[in-house]
C-alpha positions in Angstrom: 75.2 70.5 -110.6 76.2 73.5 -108.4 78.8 74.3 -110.9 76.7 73.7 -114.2 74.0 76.4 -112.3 76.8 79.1 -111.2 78.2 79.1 -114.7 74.4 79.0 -116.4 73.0 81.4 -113.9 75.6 83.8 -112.8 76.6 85.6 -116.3 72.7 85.0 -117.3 72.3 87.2 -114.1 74.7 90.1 -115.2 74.0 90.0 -119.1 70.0 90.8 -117.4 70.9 93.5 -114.8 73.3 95.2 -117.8 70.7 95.0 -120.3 67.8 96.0 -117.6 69.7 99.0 -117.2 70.4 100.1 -120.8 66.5 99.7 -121.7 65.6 102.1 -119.0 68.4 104.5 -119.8 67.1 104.3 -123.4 64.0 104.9 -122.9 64.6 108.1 -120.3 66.7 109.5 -122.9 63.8 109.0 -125.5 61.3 110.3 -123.2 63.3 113.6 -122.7 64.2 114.2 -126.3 60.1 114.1 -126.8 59.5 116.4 -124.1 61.9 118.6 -125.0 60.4 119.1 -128.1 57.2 120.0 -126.7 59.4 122.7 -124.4 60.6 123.7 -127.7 57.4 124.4 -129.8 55.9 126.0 -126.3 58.5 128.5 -126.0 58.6 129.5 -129.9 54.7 130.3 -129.3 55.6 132.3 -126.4 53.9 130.0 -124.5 56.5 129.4 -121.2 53.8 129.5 -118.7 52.3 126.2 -119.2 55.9 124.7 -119.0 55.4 123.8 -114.9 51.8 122.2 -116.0 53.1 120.1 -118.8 56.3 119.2 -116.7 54.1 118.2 -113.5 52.0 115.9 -115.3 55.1 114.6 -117.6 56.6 113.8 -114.4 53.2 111.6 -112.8 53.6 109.8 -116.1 56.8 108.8 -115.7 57.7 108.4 -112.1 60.8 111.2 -112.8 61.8 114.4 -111.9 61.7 117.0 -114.4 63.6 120.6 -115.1 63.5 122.8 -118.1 66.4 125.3 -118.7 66.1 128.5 -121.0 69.2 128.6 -123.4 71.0 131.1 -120.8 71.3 127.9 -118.2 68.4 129.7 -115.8 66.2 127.3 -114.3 62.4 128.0 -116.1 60.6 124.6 -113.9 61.6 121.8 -111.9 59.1 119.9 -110.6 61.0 118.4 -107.9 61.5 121.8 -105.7 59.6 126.0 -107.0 62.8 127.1 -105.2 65.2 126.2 -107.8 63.2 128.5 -110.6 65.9 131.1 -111.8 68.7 129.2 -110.4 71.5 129.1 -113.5 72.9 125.7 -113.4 74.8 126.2 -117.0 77.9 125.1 -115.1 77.0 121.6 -114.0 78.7 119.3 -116.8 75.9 117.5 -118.5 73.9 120.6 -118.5 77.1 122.4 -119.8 77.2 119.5 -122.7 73.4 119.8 -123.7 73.6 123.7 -124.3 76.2 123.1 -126.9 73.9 120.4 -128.3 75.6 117.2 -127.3 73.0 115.3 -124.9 73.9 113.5 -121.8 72.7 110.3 -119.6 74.1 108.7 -117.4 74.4 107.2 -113.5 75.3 109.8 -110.6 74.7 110.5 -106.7 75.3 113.8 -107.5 72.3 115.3 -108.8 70.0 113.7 -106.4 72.4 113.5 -103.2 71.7 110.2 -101.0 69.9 108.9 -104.0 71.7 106.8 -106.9 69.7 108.3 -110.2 69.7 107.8 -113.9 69.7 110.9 -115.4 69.1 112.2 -119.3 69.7 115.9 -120.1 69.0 116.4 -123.9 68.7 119.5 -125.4 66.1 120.7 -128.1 67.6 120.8 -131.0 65.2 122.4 -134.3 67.3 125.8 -134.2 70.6 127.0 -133.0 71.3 128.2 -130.9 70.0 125.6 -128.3 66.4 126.8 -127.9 66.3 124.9 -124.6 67.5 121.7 -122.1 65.3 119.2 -120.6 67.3 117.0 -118.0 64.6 114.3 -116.3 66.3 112.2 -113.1 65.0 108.5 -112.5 65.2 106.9 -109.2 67.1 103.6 -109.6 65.4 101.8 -106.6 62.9 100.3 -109.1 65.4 99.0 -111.3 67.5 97.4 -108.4 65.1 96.0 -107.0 63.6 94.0 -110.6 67.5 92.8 -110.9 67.2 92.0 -106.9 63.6 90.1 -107.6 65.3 88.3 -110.4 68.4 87.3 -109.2 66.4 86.0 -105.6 64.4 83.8 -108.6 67.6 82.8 -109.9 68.7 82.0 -106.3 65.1 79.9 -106.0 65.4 77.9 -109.1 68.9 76.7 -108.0 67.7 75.8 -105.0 65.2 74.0 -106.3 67.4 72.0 -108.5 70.3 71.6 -106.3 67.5 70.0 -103.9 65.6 67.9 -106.0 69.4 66.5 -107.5 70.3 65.8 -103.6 67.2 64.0 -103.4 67.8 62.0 -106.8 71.4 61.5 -105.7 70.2 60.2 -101.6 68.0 57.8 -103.2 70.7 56.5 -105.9 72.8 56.4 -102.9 70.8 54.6 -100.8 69.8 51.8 -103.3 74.0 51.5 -104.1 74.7 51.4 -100.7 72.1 49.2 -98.9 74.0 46.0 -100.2 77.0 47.3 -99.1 75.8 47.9 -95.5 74.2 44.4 -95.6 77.9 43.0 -96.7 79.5 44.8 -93.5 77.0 43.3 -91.2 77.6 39.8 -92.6 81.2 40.6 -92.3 80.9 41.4 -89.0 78.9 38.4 -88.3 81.2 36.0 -90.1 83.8 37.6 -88.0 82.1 37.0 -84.8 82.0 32.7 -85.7 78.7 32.4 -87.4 76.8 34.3 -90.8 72.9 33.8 -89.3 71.9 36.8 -91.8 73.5 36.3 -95.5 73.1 39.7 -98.1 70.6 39.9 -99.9 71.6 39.0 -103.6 68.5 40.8 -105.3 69.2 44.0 -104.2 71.7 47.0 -105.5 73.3 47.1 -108.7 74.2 44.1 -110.8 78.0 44.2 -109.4 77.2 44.5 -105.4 74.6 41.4 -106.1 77.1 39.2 -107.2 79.2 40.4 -104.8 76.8 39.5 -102.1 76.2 36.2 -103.6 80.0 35.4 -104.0 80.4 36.0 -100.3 77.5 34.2 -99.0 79.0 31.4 -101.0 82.8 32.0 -99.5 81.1 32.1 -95.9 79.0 29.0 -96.1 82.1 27.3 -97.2 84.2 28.8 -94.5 81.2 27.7 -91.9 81.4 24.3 -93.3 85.0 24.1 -93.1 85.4 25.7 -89.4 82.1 23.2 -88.3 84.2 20.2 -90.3 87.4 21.1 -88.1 85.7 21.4 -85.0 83.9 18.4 -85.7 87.5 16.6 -86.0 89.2 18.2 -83.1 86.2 16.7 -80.7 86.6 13.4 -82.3 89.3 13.3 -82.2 89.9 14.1 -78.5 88.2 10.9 -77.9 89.6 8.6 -80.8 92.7 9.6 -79.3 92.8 9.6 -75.6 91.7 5.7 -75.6 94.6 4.3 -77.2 96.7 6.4 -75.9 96.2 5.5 -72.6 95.9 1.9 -73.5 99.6 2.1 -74.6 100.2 3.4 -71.5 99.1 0.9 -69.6 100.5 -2.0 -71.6 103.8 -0.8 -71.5 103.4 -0.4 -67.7 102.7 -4.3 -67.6 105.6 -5.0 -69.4 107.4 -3.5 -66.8 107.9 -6.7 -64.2 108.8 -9.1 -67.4 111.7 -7.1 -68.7 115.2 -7.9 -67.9 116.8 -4.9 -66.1 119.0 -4.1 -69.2 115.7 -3.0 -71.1 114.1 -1.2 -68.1 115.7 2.5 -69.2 114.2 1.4 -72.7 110.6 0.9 -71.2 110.8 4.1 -69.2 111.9 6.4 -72.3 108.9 4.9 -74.0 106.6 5.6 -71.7 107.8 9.2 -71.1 107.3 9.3 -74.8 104.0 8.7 -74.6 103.4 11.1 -72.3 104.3 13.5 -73.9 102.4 12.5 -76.9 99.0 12.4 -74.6 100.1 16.0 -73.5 100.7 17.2 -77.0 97.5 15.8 -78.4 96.0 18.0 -75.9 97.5 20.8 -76.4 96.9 20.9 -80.0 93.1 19.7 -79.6 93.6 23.3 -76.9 94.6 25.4 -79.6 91.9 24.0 -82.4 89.4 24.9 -79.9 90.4 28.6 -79.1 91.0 29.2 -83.0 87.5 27.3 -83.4 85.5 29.0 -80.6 84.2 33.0 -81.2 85.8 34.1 -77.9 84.9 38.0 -76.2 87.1 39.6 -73.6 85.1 40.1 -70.3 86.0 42.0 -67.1 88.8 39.7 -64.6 90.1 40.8 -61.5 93.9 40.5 -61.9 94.7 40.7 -58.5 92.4 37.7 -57.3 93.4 35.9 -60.2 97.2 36.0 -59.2 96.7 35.4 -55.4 94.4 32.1 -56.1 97.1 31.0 -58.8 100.1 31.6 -56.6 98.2 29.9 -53.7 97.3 26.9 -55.5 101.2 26.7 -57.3 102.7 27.3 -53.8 102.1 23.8 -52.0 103.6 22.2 -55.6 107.1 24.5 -55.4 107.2 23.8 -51.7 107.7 19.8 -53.3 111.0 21.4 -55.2 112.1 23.8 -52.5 110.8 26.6 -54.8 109.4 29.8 -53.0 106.5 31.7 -55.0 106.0 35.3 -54.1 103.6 38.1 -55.5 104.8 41.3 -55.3 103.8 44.9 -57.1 101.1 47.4 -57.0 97.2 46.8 -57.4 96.2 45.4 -60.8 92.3 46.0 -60.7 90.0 45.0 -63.5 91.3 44.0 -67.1 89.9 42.6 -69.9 90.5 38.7 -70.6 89.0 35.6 -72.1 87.0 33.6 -69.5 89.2 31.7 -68.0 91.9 32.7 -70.5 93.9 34.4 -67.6 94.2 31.5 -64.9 95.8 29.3 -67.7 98.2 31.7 -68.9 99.5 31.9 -64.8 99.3 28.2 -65.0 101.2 27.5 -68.0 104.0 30.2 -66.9 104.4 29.0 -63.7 104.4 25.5 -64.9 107.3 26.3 -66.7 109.4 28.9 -64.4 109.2 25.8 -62.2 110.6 23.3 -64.6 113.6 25.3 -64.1 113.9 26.8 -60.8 117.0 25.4 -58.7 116.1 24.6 -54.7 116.1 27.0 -52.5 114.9 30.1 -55.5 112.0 31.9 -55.8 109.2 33.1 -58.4 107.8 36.4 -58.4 104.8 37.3 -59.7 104.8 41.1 -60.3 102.1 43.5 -61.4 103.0 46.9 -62.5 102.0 49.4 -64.9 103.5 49.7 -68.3 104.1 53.3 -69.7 101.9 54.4 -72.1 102.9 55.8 -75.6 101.2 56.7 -78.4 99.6 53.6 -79.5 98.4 52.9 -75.8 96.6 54.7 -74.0 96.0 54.6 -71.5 98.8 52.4 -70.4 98.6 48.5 -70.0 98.7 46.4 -67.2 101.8 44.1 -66.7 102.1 41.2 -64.9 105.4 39.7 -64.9 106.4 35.7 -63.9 109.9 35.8 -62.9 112.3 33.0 -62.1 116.3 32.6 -61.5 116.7 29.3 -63.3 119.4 29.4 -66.7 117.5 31.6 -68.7 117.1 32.0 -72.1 119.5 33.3 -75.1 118.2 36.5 -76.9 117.5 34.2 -80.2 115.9 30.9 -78.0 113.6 33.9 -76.7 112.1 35.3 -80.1 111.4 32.0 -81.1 110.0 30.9 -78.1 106.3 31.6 -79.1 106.3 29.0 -81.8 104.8 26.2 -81.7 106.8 22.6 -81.8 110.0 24.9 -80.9 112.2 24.1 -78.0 115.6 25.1 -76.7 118.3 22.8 -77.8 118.8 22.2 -74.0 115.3 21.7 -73.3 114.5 18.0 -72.2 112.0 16.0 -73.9 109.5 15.9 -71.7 107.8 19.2 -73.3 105.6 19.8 -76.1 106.4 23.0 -77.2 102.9 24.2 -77.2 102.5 25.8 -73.8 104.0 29.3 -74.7 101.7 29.1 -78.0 99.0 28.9 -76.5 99.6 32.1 -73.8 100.1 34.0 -76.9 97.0 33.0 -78.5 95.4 33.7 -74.9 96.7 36.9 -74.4 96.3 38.1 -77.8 92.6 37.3 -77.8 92.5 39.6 -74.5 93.6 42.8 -76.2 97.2 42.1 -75.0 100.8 40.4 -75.6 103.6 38.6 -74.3 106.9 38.7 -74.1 109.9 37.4 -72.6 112.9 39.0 -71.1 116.2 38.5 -69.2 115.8 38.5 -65.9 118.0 40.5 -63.5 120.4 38.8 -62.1 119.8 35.4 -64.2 116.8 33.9 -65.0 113.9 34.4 -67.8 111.2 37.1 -66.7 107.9 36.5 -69.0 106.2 40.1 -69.2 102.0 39.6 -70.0 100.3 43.0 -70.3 96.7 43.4 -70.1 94.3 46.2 -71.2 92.8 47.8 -68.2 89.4 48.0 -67.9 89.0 52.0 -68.7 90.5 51.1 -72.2 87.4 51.2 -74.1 86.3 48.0 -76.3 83.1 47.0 -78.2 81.8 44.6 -76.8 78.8 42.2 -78.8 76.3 40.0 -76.3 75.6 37.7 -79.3 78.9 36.2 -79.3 79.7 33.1 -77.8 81.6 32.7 -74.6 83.5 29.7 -74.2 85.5 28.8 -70.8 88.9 27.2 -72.0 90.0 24.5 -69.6 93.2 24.9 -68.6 95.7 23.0 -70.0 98.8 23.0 -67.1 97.1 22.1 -63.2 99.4 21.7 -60.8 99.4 17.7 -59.8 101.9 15.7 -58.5 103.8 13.7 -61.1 103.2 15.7 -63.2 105.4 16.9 -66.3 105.6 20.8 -67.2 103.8 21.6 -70.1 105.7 24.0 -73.3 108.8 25.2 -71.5 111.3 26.8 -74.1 114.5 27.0 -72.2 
């Protein structure tokens, strides 16, 4: 619309001042011709003294200034200034022009100095040679300002249109856009775990309606779907646990009927199902962290590590196996609740699987270097041990779940290191695993620190994940890779 006005407006603008201007330089010149012929006829009559009278009240008339010139060039009125009477101005141009009978009009700063004028010098033409000149001088302040008064209306009207289009166009805007702000809100929501405010499908254009009813649709179905696997996960954490331990049990009691022969038999089997009970809850773990809408919240890192490493320490004492924290203060990250006490579990669980007597695990916490994507920088805490370590390829795949290292035994699930990924991911973080110096496997967790800022909602759900690897005696190490 701004462009339609400037190319409507603009020329229309020009073409007026242009055409503004030739009227009134028209009709000066016709007005002088006139009153040169009334000059005319007064000299012929020998009537030159009522030339300043006539060219006074010529000049009231017409808002100009007037001067008559004798066919010599010599000054006979100008009502402007008495001085100039006598004066010969036959050499100023247009003057020069009219007393050879050509008139003159035009636009100068000359003959009025400081003041832009039209002038018209016409000379009176009923004998030759020229009888007399009559040169009248308009001020163009009128004129400018008519073309300033009508381009400040121009100026108004697009205004005015450019405003009420802006208003059209915020209210067109507005009623296309209100659908889509109620789609990001469910979006957000459905993001969150749970759509409690579906779009409105009546509203906007016909498209964003079906839009919005398409995705209220999609969601329920997702709700139903997540609420149908959550539903089976719990279930089956009890449908499962029963027989499982019922197996148990029974083959336990076959134990003092079986011949010696089928005693390494029997024990395989009941490691087996072991490990079965312990995957079972693993996986029913991970359902329920994939299940659960989950928000970071504010963990002390450094009390986190000294409570872990004080509870592992009395377990590694068992296996000769020294646990040592070591680094710089962590402070305040952001975690799930709970999130971070299970990862240390889970990692130390495993780093002592494979520590030799007389070694030692270090718990480190340092800071991680920022770069460009990080800033500021994270929060590492490293879980280092000096067992075998693990091959560049074993360590890659290491995060998936069911994988273990060809030398692994086969009392692990494979679901530990899954699930401190899932943890740590759902913090803000990662995980990693490295070669240790000097031998060993050194698993690198880094945290965002607390002054990285997050959004935060209070309407999400926080759910305390129970840890899945406690230290216990007799118990078996949960998801080592190596």
């Amino acid at each position: 619309m701004l462009l339609v006005l400037v190319a409507l407006e603009v020329p229309f603008g020009f073409v007026y001042a242009r055409s503004e201007l030739t009227r009134f330089s028209n009709t000066a010149e016709l007005g002088a011709v006139t009153f040169a012929a009334v000059c005319e006829e007064k000299l012929e009559h020998g009537l030159a003294a009522d030339l300043p009278g006539i060219a006074r009240g010529y000049a009231q008339r017409t808002g100009s200034s007037v001067i008559v010139i004798d066919r010599w060039g010599r000054v006979l009125t100008d009502t402007a200034t008495s001085s100039a009477v006598g004066r010969n101005l036959s050499s100023e141009p247009d003057i020069a022009m009219a007393l050879r009978g050509r008139p003159a009009t035009g636009i100068s700063e000359d003959v009025a100095p400081g003041d832009k004028v039209l002038f018209a010098t016409v000379p009176g033409t009923s004998s030759d040679p020229t009888p007399c000149v009559v040169r009248t001088v308009y001020s163009m302040a009128p004129l400018a300002k008519k073309v300033h008064a009508t381009w400040m209306a121009l100026v108004l009207v697009a205004v005015g249109v450019l405003t009420a289009v802006a208003l059209v166009g915020f209210v067109f805007a507005r009623w296309t856009t209100r659908p889509l702000r109620a789609l990001e809100q469910a979006t957000t929501q459905l993001a969150e775990g749970r759509l409690t405010d579906p779009p409105d499908a009546d509203r906007g254009p016909p498209e964003l309606r079906r839009l919005a009813a398409t995705f209220t649709r999609t969601a329920t179905r997702l709700q139903h779907l997540l609420q149908a696997q959550e539903a089976f996960a719990s279930e089956a954490s009890h449908q499962l646990k029963t027989p499982l331990t019922s197996l148990h049990l029974r083959l336990e009691n076959f134990e003092p009927h079986l011949a010696a022969c089928a005693q390494a038999s029997l024990n395989e089997a009941i490691g087996e199902v072991g490990r079965l009970s312990r995957m079972v809850q693993g996986l029913l773990a991970l359902a329920r962290l994939e299940n659960s809408a989950i928000t970071p919240e504010i963990v002390d890192l450094d009390a986190v590590v000294a409570d872990r490493a004080a509870m592992w320490t009395a377990f590694a004492a068992e296996q000769s196996v020294g646990i040592t924290v070591t680094g710089t203060s962590g402070g305040q990250v952001w975690a799930v609740s709970g999130a971070l006490e299970q990862i240390i579990d889970n990692l130390l669980s495993n780093a002592l699987h494979v520590s030799p007597p007389e070694t030692i695990i270090t718990l480190a916490i340092a800071a991680a270097p920022a770069d460009g994507d990080r800033l500021p920088a994270l929060v590492e805490l490293h879980v280092v041990d000096q067992g075998p370590g693990m091959s560049e390829t074993d360590r890659k795949r290491a995060f998936d779940r069911f994988w273990r290292g060809a030398d692994t035994h086969h009392d692990g699930t494979g679901l530990g290191l899954s699930m401190v990924q899932r943890l740590t991911d759902a913090g803000g973080g990662d995980v990693t695993l490295l070669a240790a110096p000097g031998g060993g496997l050194d698993a690198v967790v880094r945290l965002q620190p607390v002054t990285t800022a997050r959004t935060r909602n209070p309407s999400m759900s926080h759910r305390r994940i129970a840890p899945t690897a406690q230290p216990r005696r007799n118990r078996q190490p949960v998801g080592r890779r190596s």
